[in-house]
N, C-alpha and C positions, 0 to 999 in steps of 0.2 A: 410369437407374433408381438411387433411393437405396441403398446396403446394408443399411440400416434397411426395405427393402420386397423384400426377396429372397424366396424360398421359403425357402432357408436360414434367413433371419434371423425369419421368420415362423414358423420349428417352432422356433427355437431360444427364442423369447418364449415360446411355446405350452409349449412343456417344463418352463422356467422358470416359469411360474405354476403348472400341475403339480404339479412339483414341494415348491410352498410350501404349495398346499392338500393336499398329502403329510401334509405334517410339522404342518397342525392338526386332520385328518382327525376323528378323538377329538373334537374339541370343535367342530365345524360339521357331521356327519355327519344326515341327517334323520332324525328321529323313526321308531322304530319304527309309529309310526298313521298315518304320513302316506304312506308305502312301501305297507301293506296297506289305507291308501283309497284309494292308487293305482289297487292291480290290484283291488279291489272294484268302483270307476268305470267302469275299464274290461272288465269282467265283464257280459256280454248280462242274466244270474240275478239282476243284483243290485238289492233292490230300498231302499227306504226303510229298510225295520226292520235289515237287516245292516248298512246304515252308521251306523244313530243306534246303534246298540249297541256298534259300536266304539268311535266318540266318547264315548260313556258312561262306559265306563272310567278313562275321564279327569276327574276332578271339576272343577279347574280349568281346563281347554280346556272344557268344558262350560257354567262358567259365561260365559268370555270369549267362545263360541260363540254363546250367547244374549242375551248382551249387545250384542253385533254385529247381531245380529238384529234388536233389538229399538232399534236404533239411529235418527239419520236419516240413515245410511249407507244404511238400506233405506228406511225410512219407511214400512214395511208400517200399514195399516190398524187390522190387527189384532196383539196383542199375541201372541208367538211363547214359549211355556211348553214345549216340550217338542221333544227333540232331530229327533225324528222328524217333527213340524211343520215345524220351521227345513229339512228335507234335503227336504220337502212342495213349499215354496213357494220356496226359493232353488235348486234343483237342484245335481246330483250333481255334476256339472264347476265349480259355482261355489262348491258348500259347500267341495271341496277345495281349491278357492285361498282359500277361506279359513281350512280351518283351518291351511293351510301358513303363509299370514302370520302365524297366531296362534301359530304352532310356532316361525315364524324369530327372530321377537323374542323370546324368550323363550330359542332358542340361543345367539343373539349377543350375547345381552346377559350368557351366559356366556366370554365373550371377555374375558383381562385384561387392559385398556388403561389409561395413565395420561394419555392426550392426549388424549381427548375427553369432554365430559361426555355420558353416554349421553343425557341428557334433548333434549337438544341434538340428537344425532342423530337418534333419535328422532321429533323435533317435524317434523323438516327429510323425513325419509323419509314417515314419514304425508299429511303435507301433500301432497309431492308428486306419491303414489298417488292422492291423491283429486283435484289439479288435472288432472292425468295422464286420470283416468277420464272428469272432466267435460267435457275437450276431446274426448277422444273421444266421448263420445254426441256431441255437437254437431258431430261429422267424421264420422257415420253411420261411424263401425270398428265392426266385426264383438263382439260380446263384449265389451263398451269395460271391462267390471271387471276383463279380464286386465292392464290398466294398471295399475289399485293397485297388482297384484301387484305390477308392472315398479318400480313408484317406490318402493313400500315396500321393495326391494331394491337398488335402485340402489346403493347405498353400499357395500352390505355388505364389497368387498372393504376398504374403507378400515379396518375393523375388523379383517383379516385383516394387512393391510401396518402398522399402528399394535402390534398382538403382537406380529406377526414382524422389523417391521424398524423398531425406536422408535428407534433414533436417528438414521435418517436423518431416517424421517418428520416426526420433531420437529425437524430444521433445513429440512425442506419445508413445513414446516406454519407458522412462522417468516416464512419465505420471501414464504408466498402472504397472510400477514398479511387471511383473510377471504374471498381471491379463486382461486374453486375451479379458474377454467379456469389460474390461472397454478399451482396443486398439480397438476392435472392433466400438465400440459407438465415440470413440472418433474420428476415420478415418471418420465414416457416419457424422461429425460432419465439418470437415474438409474438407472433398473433395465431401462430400454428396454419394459416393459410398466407399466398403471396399476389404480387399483383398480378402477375401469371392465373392465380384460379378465378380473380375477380373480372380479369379482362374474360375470361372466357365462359363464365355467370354471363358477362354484361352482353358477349355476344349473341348469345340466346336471345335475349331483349330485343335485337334489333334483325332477331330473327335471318339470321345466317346458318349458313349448312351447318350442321353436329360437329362433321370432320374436321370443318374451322376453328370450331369452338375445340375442339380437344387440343387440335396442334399447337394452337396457343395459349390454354391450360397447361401443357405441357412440355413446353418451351423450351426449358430447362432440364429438364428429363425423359430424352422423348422416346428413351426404354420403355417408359410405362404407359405410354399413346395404345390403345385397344386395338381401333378400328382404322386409325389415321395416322400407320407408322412411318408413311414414308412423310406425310406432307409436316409430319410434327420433325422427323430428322431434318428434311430442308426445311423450314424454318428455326431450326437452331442452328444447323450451319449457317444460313444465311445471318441470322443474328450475331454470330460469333466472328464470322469474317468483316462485316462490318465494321465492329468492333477494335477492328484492326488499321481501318483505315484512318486519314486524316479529315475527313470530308464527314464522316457516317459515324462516328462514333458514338457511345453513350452518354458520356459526360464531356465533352470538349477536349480527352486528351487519350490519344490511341495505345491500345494495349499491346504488350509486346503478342510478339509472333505465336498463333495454337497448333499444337500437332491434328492433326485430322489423320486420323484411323484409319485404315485400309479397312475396315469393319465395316466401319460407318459408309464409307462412300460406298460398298459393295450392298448395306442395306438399302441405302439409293438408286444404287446402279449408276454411278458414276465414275467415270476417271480423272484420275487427280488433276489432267492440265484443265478438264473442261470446267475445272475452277475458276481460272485464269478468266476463259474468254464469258463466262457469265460475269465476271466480274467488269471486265471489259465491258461489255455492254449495258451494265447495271450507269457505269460512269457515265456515258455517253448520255444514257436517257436522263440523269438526275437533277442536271439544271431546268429544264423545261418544263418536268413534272413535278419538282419543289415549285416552281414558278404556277403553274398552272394550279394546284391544290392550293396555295394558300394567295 
């Protein structure tokens, strides 16, 4: 067994990112609305009118709220004017993930970095939530929107390792010149954890499902996903097809073409065209819901 896979060396990573989300706590902490939609959610009494009244509070998560709504993120029929509508017809478990995404961008992008353009990030996280989601319906998973969540956050620790530790990241970033899985190797090489386990520490934080937090821990590896193999495999697919495009990419210049396993799509349970038309679809929603999130 490696010393890199010890128990020891397993809490000693675990501490070490800890640790670092310690020392930004202040500036990635969730929202005081998203902690009291929590327990409002999960509250048997609670109905429509307490949660659009919290969210009200909020002028700007409000509008970003109904705008989301009123997206083709949803594609409701009908046009969604009022908060208590929107919590009507998208429900309580999913209004919360959403306003959490609407919350996260808007933390993180309180992060002071000088090595990524946020737009960039941005463009690359969205996208990916929504390829993410689209694979799932089409892999009959359970809830397939808790995916955005997954993709719209997938990165985030890279926004944590880019404040706290810029000059290494800027000779890793250098390094991987575009190509995330060789940043990725190169971080576990460097700090022996990546932004992959830090985003997935930090979603614990903000108090998201386990499975979330693994699949995005695991991002990169999603062999070694436990409990959450299939949503960790669509989330690396979807990270990787992205990856590929011109619009979604990681770093502003698209990677060449990845073979995709008949392995992999069979641990999915998907078929290779219905890559295509997730993909398809992912397009379609991207301008509106980049527009409406930031």
């Amino acid at each position: 067994m490696s010393s890199h896979n010890t128990p020891l060396a397993r809490q000693s990573r675990q501490e070490s990112v800890v640790a670092l989300l310690d020392d930004v706590e202040g500036l990635v902490s969730p929202p005081d609305i998203c902690m009291r939609l929590f327990e409002l959610i999960h509250s048997p009494k609670t109905g429509a009118k307490e949660i659009s009244e919290v969210v009200s509070v909020d002028p700007n998560l409000t509008t970003r709220l109904l705008r989301m709504a009123n997206s083709s993120f949803y594609n409701f029929s009908r046009k969604i004017d009022t908060v208590t509508r929107a919590v009507t017809v998208i429900g309580n478990a999913e209004l919360y993930q959403l306003v959490l995404s609407i919350s996260a961008v808007k933390t993180f992008n309180n992060i002071p970095n000088e090595l990524v353009k946020m737009e960039t990030f941005w463009r690359h996280s969205v996208y990916t939530g929504l390829l993410a989601r689209a694979l799932a319906v089409r892999a009959n998973v359970l809830h397939p929107e808790r995916l955005f969540v997954s993709g719209l956050m997938h990165d985030i620790g890279s926004l944590i390792l880019y404040h706290q530790r810029p000059e290494a990241m800027r000779d890793i970033l250098l390094l991987a010149d575009g190509d995330e899985e060789v940043l990725y190797q190169a971080e576990l090489e460097r700090f022996e954890f990546s932004h992959a386990s830090v985003a997935g520490q930090l979603m614990g934080k903000w108090q998201l499902p386990e499975e979330l937090a693994e699949a995005v821990a695991w991002h990169h590896e999603p062999e070694r996903a436990e409990q959450a193999r299939i949503e960790t495999y669509i989330l690396y697919l979807a990270n990787h097809l992205v990856n590929e495009s011109e619009q979604g990419n990681f770093m502003g210049s698209p990677k060449a073409d990845i073979q995709i396993s008949q392995a992999m799509l069979e641990e999915i349970g998907l078929q290779e065209d219905e890559l295509f038309f997730a993909f398809e679809e992912a397009a379609e929603q991207f301008p509106t819901t980049l527009q409406a999130l930031m």
